[in-house]
C-alpha positions as CSV (number, residue, x, y, z in Angstrom):
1,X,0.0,0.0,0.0
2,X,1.2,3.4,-0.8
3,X,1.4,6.2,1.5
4,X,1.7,9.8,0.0
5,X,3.9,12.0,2.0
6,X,1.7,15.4,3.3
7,X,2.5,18.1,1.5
8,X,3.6,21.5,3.5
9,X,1.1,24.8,3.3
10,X,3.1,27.0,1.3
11,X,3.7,30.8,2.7
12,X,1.2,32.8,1.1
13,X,1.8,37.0,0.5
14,X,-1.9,37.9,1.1
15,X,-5.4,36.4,1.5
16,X,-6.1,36.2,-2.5
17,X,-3.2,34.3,-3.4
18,X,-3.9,32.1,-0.6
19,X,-7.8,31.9,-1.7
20,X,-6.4,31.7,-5.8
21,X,-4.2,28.5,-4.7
22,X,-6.4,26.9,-2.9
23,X,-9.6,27.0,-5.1
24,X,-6.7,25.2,-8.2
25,X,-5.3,22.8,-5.2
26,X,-6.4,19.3,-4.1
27,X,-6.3,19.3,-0.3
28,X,-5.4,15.7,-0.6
29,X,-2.3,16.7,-0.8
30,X,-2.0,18.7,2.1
31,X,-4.3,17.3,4.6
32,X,-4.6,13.6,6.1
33,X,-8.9,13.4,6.2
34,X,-7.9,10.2,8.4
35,X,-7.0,12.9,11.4
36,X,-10.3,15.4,10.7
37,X,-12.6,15.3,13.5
38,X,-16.4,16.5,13.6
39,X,-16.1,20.0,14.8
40,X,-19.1,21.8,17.2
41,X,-19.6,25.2,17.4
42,X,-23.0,24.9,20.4
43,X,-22.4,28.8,20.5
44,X,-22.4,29.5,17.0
45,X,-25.1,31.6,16.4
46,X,-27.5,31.8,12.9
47,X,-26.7,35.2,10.9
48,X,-29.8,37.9,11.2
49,X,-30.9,40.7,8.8
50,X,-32.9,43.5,9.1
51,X,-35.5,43.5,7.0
52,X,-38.4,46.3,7.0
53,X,-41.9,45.0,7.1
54,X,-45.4,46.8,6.8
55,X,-48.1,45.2,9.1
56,X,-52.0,47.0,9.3
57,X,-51.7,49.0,12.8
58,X,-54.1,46.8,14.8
59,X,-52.4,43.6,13.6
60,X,-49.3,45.3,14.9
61,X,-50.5,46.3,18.5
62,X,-52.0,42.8,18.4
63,X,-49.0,41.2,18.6
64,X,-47.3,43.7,20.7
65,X,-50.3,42.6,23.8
66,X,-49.5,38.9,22.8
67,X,-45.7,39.7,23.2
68,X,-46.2,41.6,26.6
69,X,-48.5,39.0,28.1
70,X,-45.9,36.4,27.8
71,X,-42.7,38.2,28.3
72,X,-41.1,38.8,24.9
73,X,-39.9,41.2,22.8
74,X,-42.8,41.8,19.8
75,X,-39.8,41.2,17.0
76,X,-38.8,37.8,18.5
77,X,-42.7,36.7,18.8
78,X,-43.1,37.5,15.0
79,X,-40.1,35.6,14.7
80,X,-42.0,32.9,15.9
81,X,-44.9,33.2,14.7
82,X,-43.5,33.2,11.2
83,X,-40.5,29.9,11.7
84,X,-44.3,28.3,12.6
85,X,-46.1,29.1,9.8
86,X,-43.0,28.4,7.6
87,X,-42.5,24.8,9.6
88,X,-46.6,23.9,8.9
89,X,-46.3,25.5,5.4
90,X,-44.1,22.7,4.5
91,X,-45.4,19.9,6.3
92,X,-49.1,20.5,4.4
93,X,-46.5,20.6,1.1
94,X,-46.6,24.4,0.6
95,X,-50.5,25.3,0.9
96,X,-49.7,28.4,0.9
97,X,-48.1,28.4,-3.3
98,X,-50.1,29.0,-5.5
């Protein structure tokens, strides 16, 4: 059985050279996969962006009550309320689509 010898990183001058050699390289070369191990970020948390939304007045103050009566801010109960419809969306196989 043959065992190819690991390759060293080379020096690089600046982030694009590093990022043009190693988009042409094969990291076989470099790297033994038989050492990887599962990494875990637990505090890694999900990127967020602000995103502007009109909402009728009542509907708005509606949830704002909701959010107060149980303790959250009203942006993180829309949150909610809108992960939920998304999950049931999918599990009725998009009812929502036209």
């Amino acid at each position: 059985m043959k065992i190819n010898k690991i390759l060293p990183i080379p020096k690089f001058k600046n982030e694009d050279d590093e990022r043009n050699f190693w988009a042409k390289a094969d990291t076989s070369k470099y790297f033994d996969y038989s050492k990887f191990r599962r990494a875990r970020f637990p505090n890694l948390k999900f990127s967020t962006e602000t995103i502007s939304l009109r909402v009728p007045a009542g509907m708005l103050d509606d949830v704002k009550i909701q959010a107060n009566k149980i303790d959250v801010p009203y942006q993180s109960l829309l949150k909610i309320y809108i992960s939920g419809a998304l999950e049931a969306d999918k599990k009725n196989k998009f009812a929502f689509a036209s």
